[in-house]
N, C-alpha and C positions, 0 to 999 in steps of 0.2 A: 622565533626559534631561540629564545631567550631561558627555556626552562631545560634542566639535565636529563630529563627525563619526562615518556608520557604514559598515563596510563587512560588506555580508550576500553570503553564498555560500548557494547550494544544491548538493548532493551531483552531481557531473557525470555524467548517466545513458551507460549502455554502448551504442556504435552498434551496436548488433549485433541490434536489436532494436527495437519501437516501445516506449511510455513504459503503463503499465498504472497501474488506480486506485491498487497497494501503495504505487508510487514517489509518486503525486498525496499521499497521506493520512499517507507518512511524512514526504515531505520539502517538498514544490514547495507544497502552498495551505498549511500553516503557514509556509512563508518566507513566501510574497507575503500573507500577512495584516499579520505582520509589518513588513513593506515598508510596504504602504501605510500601514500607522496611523501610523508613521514619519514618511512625506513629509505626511499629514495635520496632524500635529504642526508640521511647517515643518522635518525636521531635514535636514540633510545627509546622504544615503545612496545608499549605489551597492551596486544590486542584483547580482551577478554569477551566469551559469550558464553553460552549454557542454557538448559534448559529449566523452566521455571513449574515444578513440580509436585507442587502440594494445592488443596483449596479445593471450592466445593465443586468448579465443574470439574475434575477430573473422576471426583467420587460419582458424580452425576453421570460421567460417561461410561466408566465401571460399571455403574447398573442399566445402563442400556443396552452395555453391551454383554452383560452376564459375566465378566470378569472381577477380579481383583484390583483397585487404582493401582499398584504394581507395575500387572499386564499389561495396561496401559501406558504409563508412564515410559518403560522400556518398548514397548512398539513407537512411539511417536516420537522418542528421545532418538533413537536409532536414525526415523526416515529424516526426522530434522536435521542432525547433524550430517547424515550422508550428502543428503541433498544440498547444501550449504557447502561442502568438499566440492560438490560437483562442480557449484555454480561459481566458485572460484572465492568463496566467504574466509578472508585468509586469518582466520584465526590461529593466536598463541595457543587458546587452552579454550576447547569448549566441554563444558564438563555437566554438572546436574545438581540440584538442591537436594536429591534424596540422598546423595552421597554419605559416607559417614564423617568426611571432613565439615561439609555445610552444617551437616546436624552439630558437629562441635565448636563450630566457628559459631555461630548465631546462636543457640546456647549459650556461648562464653559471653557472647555482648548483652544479653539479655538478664545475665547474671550478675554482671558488671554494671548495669543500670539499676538492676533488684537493689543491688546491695548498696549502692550509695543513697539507696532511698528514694529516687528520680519518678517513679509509678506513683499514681493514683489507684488505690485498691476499693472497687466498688460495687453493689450489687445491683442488678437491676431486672424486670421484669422481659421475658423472653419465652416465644410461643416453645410448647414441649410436645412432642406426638406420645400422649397415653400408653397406644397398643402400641406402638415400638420401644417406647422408652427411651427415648433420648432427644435433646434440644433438636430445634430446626434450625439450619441457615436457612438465609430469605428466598435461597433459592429450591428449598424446598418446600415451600410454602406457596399453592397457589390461591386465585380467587377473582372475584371479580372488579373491574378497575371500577373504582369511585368517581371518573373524568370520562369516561368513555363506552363504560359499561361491560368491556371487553371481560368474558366470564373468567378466562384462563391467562390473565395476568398473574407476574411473579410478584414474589416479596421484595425483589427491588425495583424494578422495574418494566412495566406493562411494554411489550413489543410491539401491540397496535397504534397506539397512541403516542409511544414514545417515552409518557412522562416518568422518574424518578419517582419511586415508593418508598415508604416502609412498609414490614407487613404489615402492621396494625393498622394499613390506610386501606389494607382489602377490606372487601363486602364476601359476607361466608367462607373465609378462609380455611382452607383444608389441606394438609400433608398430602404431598405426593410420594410419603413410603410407605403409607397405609389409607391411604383417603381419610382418614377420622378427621376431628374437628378438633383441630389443636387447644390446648389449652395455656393460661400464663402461669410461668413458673420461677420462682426468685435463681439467680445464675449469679456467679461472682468472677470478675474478670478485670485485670492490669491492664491503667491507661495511662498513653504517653501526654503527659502534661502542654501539649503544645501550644497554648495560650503563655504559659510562664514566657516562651521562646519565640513571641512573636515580637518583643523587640530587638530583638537579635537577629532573627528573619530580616525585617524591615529595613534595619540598618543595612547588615551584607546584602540583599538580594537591592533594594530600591536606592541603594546610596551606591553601593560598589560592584553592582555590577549592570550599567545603564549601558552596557557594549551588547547587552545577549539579543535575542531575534527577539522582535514587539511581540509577536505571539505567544512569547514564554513570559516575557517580561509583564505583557498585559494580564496574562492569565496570573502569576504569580502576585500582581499588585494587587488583583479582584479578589484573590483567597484573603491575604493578610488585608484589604481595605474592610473587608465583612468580618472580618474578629476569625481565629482560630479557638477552636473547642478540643479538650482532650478527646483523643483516639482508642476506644482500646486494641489493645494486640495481643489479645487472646480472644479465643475464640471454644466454642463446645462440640468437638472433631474428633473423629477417631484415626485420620488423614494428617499427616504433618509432622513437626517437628513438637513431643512433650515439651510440654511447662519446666522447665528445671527446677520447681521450686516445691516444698512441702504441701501436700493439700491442693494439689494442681491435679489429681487423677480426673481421667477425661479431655483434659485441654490439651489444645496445641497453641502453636504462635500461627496468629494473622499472618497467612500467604503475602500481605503486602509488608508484614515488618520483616519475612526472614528472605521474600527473593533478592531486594536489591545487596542482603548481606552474601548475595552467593556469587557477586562480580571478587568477594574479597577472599570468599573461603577455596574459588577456582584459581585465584592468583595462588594460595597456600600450595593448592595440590601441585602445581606444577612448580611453583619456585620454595620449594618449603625453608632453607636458609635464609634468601635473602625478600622474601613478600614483601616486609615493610618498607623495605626503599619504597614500592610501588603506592605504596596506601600510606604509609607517614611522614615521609620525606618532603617540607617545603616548598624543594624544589623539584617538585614533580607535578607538569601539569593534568588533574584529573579531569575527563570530558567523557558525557554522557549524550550517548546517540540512543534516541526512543521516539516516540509517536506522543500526538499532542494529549491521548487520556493517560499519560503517564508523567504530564509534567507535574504536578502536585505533589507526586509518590518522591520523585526524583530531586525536586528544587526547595521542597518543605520539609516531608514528612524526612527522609534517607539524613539530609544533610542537618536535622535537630536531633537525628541518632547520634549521629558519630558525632555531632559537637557537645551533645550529654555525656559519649562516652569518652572525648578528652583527646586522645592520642593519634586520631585520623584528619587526614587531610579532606579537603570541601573541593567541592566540583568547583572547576573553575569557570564551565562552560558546559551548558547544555544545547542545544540546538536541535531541537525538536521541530518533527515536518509536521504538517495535518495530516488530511487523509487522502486517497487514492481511492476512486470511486472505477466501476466496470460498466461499460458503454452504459452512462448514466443513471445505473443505479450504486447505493449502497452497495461494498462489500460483505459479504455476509457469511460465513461458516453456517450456521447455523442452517441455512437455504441450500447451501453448495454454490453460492453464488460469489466464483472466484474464479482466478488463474492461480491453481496449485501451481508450485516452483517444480516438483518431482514430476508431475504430467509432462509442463512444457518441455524440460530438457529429456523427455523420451520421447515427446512430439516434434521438437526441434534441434535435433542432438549435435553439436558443435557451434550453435550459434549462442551459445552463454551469452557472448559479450553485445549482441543485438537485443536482450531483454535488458541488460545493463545500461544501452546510450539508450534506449527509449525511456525505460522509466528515472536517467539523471533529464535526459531532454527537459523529462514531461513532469520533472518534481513538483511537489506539494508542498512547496517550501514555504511559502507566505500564503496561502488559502488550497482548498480540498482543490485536486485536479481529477480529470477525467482519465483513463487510459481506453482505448478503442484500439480492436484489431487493424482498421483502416490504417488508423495513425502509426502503429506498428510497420504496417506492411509500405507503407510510404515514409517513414523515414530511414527503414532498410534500404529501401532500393531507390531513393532519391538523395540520400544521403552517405550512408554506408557505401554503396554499392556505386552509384551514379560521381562522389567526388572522392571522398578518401580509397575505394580501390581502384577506381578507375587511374586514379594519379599514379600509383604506386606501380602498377600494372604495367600502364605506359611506360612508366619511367624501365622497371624492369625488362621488356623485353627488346623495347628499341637498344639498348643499351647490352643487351643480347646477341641482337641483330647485326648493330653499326661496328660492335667493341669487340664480340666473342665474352662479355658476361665479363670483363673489367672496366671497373672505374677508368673513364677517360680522363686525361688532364683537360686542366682547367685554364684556358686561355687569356686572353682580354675581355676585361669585361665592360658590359656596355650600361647606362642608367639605366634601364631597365632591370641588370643581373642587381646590379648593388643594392636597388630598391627592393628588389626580393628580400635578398639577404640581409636589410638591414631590418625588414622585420620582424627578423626569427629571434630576436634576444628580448622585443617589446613583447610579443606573444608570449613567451616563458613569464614574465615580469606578470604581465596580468593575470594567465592560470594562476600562478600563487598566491595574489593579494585577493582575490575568490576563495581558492581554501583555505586559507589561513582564515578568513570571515564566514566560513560555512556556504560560501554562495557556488552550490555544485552545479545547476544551470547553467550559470554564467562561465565558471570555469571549464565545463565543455562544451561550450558553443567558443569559447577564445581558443581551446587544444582544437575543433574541429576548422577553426580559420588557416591554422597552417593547412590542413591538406586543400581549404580551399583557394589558399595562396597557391600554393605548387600544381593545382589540377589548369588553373588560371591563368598561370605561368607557363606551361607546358600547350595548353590552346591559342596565348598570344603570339609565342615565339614561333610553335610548328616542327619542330626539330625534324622529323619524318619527311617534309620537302624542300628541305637544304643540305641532306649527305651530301648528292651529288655534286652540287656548287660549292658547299662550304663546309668540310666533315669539321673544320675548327672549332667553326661556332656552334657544331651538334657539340661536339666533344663538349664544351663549357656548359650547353644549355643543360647536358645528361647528369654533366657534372652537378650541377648546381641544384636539380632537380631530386639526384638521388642524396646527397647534403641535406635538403629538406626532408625525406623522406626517413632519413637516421634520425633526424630530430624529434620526428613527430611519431618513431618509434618509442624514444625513451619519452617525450612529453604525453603518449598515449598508457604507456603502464598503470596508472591510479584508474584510468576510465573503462580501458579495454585489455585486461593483462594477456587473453589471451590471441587476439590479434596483436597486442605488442610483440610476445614472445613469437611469432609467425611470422613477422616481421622480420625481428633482428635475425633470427635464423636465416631469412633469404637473403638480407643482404650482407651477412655474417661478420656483425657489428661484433665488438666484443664488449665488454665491462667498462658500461662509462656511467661518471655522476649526474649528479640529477644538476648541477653545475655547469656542466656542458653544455648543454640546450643552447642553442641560437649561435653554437658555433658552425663555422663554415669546413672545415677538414676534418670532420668525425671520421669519414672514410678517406685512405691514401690512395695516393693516385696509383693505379695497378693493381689496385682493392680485385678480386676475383670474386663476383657476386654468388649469389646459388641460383636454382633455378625457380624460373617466375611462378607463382600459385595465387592464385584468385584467394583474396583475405576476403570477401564476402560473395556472396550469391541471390538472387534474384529470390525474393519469396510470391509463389501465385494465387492466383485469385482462389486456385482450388483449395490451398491448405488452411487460407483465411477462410474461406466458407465451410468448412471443416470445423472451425472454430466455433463460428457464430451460430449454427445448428445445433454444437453442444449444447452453447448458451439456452437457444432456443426453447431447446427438448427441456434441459433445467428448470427456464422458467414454464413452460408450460407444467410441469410437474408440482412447480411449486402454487400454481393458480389451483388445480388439483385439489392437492393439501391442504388450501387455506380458503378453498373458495366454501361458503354458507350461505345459503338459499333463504332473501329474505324472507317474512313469513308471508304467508298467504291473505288476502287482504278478504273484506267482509264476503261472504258469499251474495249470489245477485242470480235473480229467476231466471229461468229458461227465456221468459220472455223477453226481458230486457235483452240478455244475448244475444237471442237471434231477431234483434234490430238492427244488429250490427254489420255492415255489409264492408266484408272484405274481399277484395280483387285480386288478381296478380296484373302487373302493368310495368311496363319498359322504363327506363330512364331514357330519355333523348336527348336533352342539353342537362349541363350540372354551368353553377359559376358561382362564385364565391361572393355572398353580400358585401356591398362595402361598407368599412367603416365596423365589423363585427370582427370577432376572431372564431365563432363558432359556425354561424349561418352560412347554408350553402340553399342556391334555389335552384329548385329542381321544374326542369318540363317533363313528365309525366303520361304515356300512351296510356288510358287504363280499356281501354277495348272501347267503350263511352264514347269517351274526347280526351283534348289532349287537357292537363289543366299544371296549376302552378303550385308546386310545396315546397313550403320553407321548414330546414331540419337542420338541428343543430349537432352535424355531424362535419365540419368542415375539418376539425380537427383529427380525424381518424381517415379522412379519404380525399383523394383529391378528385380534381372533375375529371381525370382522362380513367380514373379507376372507376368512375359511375355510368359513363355513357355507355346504354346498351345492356346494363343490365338488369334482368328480371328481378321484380321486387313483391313484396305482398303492402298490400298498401288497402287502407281503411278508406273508403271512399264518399261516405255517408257523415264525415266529422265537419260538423258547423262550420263556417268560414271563419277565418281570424284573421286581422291585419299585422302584421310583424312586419318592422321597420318599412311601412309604409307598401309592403306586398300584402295583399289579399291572398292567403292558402287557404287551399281546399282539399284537405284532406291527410294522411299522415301514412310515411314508411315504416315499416315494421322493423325494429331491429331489437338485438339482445345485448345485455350487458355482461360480461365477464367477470371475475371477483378483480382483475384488476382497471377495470372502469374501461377497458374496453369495447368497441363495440361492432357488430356482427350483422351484417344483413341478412334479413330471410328472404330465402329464393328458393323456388321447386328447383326440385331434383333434376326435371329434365324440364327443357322448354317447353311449353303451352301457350294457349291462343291469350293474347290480353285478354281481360276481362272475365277470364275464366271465375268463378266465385269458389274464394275457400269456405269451406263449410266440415 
C-alpha cells in the first residue's frame, strides 16, 4: 500500500457479443475483488472498463446480421455494460472505443509516434477481392487448411485443427464477400518497430519484474527469447479509427493498437482535469486484469507504446488468469457454448454473488479450470448455504429468541472463546497478503475460514442447550458468535458485496474500516439486531437439470452443424452383400477387459447360441447400461483373438460427428435371431 494512487484496468470485452462466465473468472470478479479491497483500505483508485469496438469480427457480425458495425457495436455495448451493473462489476467509468474522445485520444498517440519518426513505413503484398474492391483481413479469406485438409479454414486460423495461419498458407483461397479468388495486391502500412525495444523489454519485464505470475512471466520471456519483429498498426478497413496522417485514405489503426489506448481516453472522459495523475503520475500503481491471449498486447506491445511515447506510466503488474473451460469442453462464442452472464442473473436472479464464490473458488489462476453445474450446485449449498449461512442464521435468531434481537453482553470468557477470537485478526492478515499477490483462491478460501470458524464454534459450544442452565454463557457464546459475524461482513465485501451488504443491514453494523477486522466489539453491547434472512438458499437438482439440457440441446445442435458424412467407400455386388448375415441378438453379461481402457466383452444371445464379442466400446457405456439389450449384430464375421478372447462376431453401432457412439437396436422387441435383411 506504498503507492498514492491506483489505476485498475480490466481487459475491454469484444462488442460483438454478450460477456460469458470465461471472461467473469478470467478477468471482471478478480479486478473488482481487487478494487473493492482497495477502496476498503481508503486508497485512491480508479477502476476502468469499456467496450472494445472496432476490428474485423464486428464488421463480420454486421453482415451476418444485415446491419451496420454501428448496430452492433451499440446493441452489445448496452447488454455488456447493463449486465456488468447487474452483476455487481463496480466500475469508475465504462465507456467505448467508438466514442469521439477514444478516437482523439489514440489519434493523438499515433501522431505523436508518426511525428517523432518512431514507424517503420512499408509496402507489402496482401490478398484484394477484385469484384468488391477492396483489401481482405484474413478473416475474410477462406480455404482449405494445408495441415488438415479442413476446406473452410480461415486466413488466420483453421478451427478444425486448431493450427495458426497466414492466408497465403490456404489451398484455393476465396473471399467470403464475393466468393471470387482473391488476388495479391501491393498495400502500404506503419509498423511499430518493436525489435528496436526489445532490450528495453528484457531488461524491465525479465530483470524488474520477476514478482508477476510465471504464466505471464513465462509467456513474456518466450515472446522476447524468440526475437520480436515490427508490427504493423495499420490496417485496410473501413471500421475503426482513420489514419491521422496524409495518404492514409482507406486505413484505420489495428484494433490491437487503439483498444488498450481506450483504458486512457475512458479515464479522459470521466476525469477530463485531472487524467494524468492516473496515467503519468509515478506514483501511481498501473495494474492490468485480462485473460492469458492478451498478455502480449498488454506486457509487450501497450507498454513499448507508451514508452515510445515518453510521458506515461508502465503497468506495474499484470496478473493474467488462463482459461475457464464448461463441463469439459472449450468455451466457445462462436458454438453458443457458454454461460452467458445476462441469461444466468435472469435464471438466477439475486444470487450474483454465488456465481462470484464459484468462479473465485474455481479460478484459472495458474492452469485452464473446469466450471460444471454440479460444482456450482455443491458449493452453494455445502458451502454457501451449509456453513457461512447457516452460521449467521443461527447466530441471528437464537439471539432473537434468548435476547429479544439485542446484543447480549459478553461475560467470562473461557479458552475455548479467546481461541476463537484470536483468530479473527490472523484471518484478515492472510486475506491481504493473497490480494495484495493476486492469489484470489486463496484469499477466499482464508475469508470463508472465518464463517467456518464461527459455524464450528457455535456446534462445539451448543448455546440452544444451555439457556436454561446457563443464559451467561449463551449470552457470551451469542456474543462472540455475532462479533464474528460483523467481521466476516466487512472481510466478505471484495468477494460477496452483496451478501455483505445483507448482512450488515441485519445486524445493522454501521461504517467501519477495512482496519477493523479481527476486532472483538464491532457490535455494543445492547446493539438491537434487525431481523434474521436467509443470505443463501438451497439450489435443486431441478434448475441444475434445467441447465445441463440447455447445454445438451446446444451441443446436439452444434453436432448438427458440423457433422459431414464421410464419403461413401467403393461400391461391392449384391453378392458379396448378401453373404453377410446379420441378426438381432441380446446382450446378457457385459464386463470390461482387463488391462484395456477400450474393450468391453460381451455374451451375446443371437437366437443360435450364446457366443463371445469383444468391442471397443468401453468407453462410451458401462456394463449395467449393456445388459439386456437388443442389438444388430453381424454374425458370420471370422473369428479373431483380441487380447487373448476369441470373438465371433461384431455389434453394430454408429458414430456421431463428435466420435460418439450409438447402438443399433429395432424399434420394438423381436425374437433373437431374427435376420436383418
Amino acid at each position: 500500500m506504498s503507492f498514492k494512487r491506483y489505476t485498475v484496468t480490466s481487459a475491454l470485452p469484444y462488442a460483438n457479443g454478450p460477456v460469458h462466465i470465461g471472461h467473469l473468472a478470467g478477468v471482471y470478479v478478480p479486478a473488482d475483488i481487487y478494487v473493492r479491497y482497495l477502496r476498503l483500505r481508503g486508497a485512491d483508485v480508479l477502476f476502468v472498463g469499456g467496450s472494445d469496438e472496432h476490428g474485423v469480427p464486428i464488421t463480420i457480425k454486421a453482415r451476418q446480421e444485415g446491419v451496420t458495425p454501428q448496430d452492433v457495436v451499440d446493441k452489445y455495448h448496452a447488454l455488456i455494460r447493463d449486465s456488468f451493473a447487474r452483476f455487481g462489476i463496480s466500475f469508475d467509468v465504462y465507456s467505448r472505443t467508438s466514442s469521439r474522445i477514444h478516437h482523439q485520444t489514440a489519434s493523438e498517440i499515433f501522431r505523436t509516434l508518426y511525428d517523432k519518426g518512431l514507424f517503420l513505413e512499408k509496402s507489402s503484398d496482401q490478398y484484394f477481392d477484385p469484384e468488391v474492391g477492396q483489401f481482405l483481413a484474413d478473416r475474410y479469406i477462406t480455404g482449405t487448411c494445408p495441415h488438415c485438409g479442413n476446406e473452410n479454414a480461415y486466413g488466420d486460423q483453421c478451427e478444425k485443427c486448431g493450427t495458426s495461419l497466414n492466408a497465403t498458407d490456404l489451398i484455393q483461397p476465396r473471399s467470403t464477400l464475393s466468393g471470387a479468388t482473391p488476388v495479391m495486391k501491393p498495400t502500404r502500412h506503419w509498423y511499430l518497430p518493436l525489435d528496436r525495444y526489445e532490450p528495453f523489454l528484457k531488461e524491465w519485464i525479465l530483470e524488474g519484474h520477476k514478482e508477476w505470475k510465471t504464466n505471464v512471466y513465462g509467456q513474456c520471456k518466450s515472446w522476447l527469447d524468440n526475437g520480436l519483429q515490427p508490427r504493423a498498426v495499420t490496417r485496410d478497413l473501413d471500421w475503426g479509427i482513420p489514419v491521422p496522417v496524409e495518404g492514409a485514405q482507406g486505413k484505420v489503426l489495428y484494433v490491437w493498437f487503439d483498444a488498450p489506448i481506450g483504458y486512457i481516453s475512458n479515464t479522459r472522459e470521466l476525469l477530463p482535469d485531472t487524467w494524468e495523475q492516473y496515467w503519468k503520475d509515478p506514483e501511481t500503481r498501473l495494474v492490468h486484469f485480462i485473460g492469458k491471449d492478451n498478455i502480449v498486447f498488454h506486457c509487450i506491445i501497450f507498454p513499448a507504446i507508451l514508452k515510445m511515447e515518453g510521458s506515461y506510466i508502465l503497468p506495474d503488474n499484470v496478473p493474467a488468469n488462463e482459461f475457464l473451460n464448461l463441463e469439459g469442453e472449450k468455451i466457445s462464442t462462436s458454438r453458443n457454448w457458454a454461460v452467458w452472464l445476462h441469461e444466468y442473473l435472469d435464471d438466477f436472479p439475486g444470487k450474483e454473488d454465488v456465481l462470484r464464490y464459484v468462479l473465485t473458488a474455481n479460478a484459472p489462476e495458474t492452469k485452464d479450470n473446469d466450471y460444471t453445474w454440479k460444482d456450482f450446485q455443491a458449493r452453494n449449498n455445502n458451502e454457501l448455504v451449509a456453513i457461512y449461512g447457516n452460521f449467521v442464521n443461527r447466530a441471528m435468531v437464537l439471539t432473537h429468541k434468548f435476547f429479544d434481537g439485542k446484543l447480549p453482553s459478553c461475560g467470562t470468557l473461557l479458552p475455548e472463546d479467546i481461541a476463537v477470537l484470536d483468530e479473527l485478526p490472523g484471518i484478515r492478515s492472510r486475506v491481504e497478503q493473497a490480494l495484495e499477490t493476486f492469489r484470489f483462491r486463496e484469499a477466499l478460501r482464508e475469508a470463508m475460514n472465518m464463517a467456518r470458524l464461527g459455524n464450528k464454534y457455535l456446534a462445539d459450544t451448543e448455546p440452544w442447550k444451555k439457556f436454561g442452565s446457563d443464559p451467561e454463557r449463551v449470552a457470551t457464546i451469542l456474543n462472540i458468535s455475532l462479533q464474528i459475524a460483523a467481521n466476516m461482513a466487512l472481510l466478505s465485501e471484495p468477494f460477496l458485496p452483496f451478501t455483505a451488504r445483507k448482512l450488515s443491514e441485519m445486524l445493522r453494523l454501521g461504517e467501519c474500516s477495512w482496519e477493523a477486522i479481527g476486532s472483538r466489539d464491532l457490535l455494543p453491547y445492547g446493539h438491537q439486531l434487525g431481523t434474521p434472512e436467509l443470505l443463501f438458499e438451497k439450489i435443486t437438482d431441478e434448475q441444475i437439470d434445467v441447465q445441463l439440457q440447455r447445454l445438451e440441446s446446444i451441443r446436439a445442435e452444434n453436432v448438427r452443424n458440423t457433422f459431414k458424412a464421410e464419403p461413401a467407400r467403393p461400391d461391392v455386388s449384391y453378392e458379396d452383400f448378401s453373404q453377410m448375415d446379420m441378426r438381432v441378438g441380446t446382450i446378457l453379461k457385459a464386463e470390461k477387459v482387463p488391462k484395456t481402457s477400450k474393450l468391453m466383452r460381451l455374451l451375446v444371445d443371437t437366437g443360435m447360441d450364446q457366443r463371445t464379442i469383444v468391442s471397443g466400446i468401453s468407453g462410451f457405456f458401462t456394463p449395467e447400461e449393456l445388459v439386456g439389450r437388443q442389438v444388430m449384430v453381424l454374425v458370420n464375421l471370422a473369428p479373431r483373438i483380441i487380447k487373448g478372447i476369441e470373438s465371433r462376431g461384431m455389434v453394430l453401432l454408429a458414430s456421431d460427428a463428435g466420435g460418439k457412439l450409438v447402438l443399433l437396436s429395432p424399434e420394438v422387441p423381436v425374437k433373437n435371431g431374427s435376420v436383418i435383411s
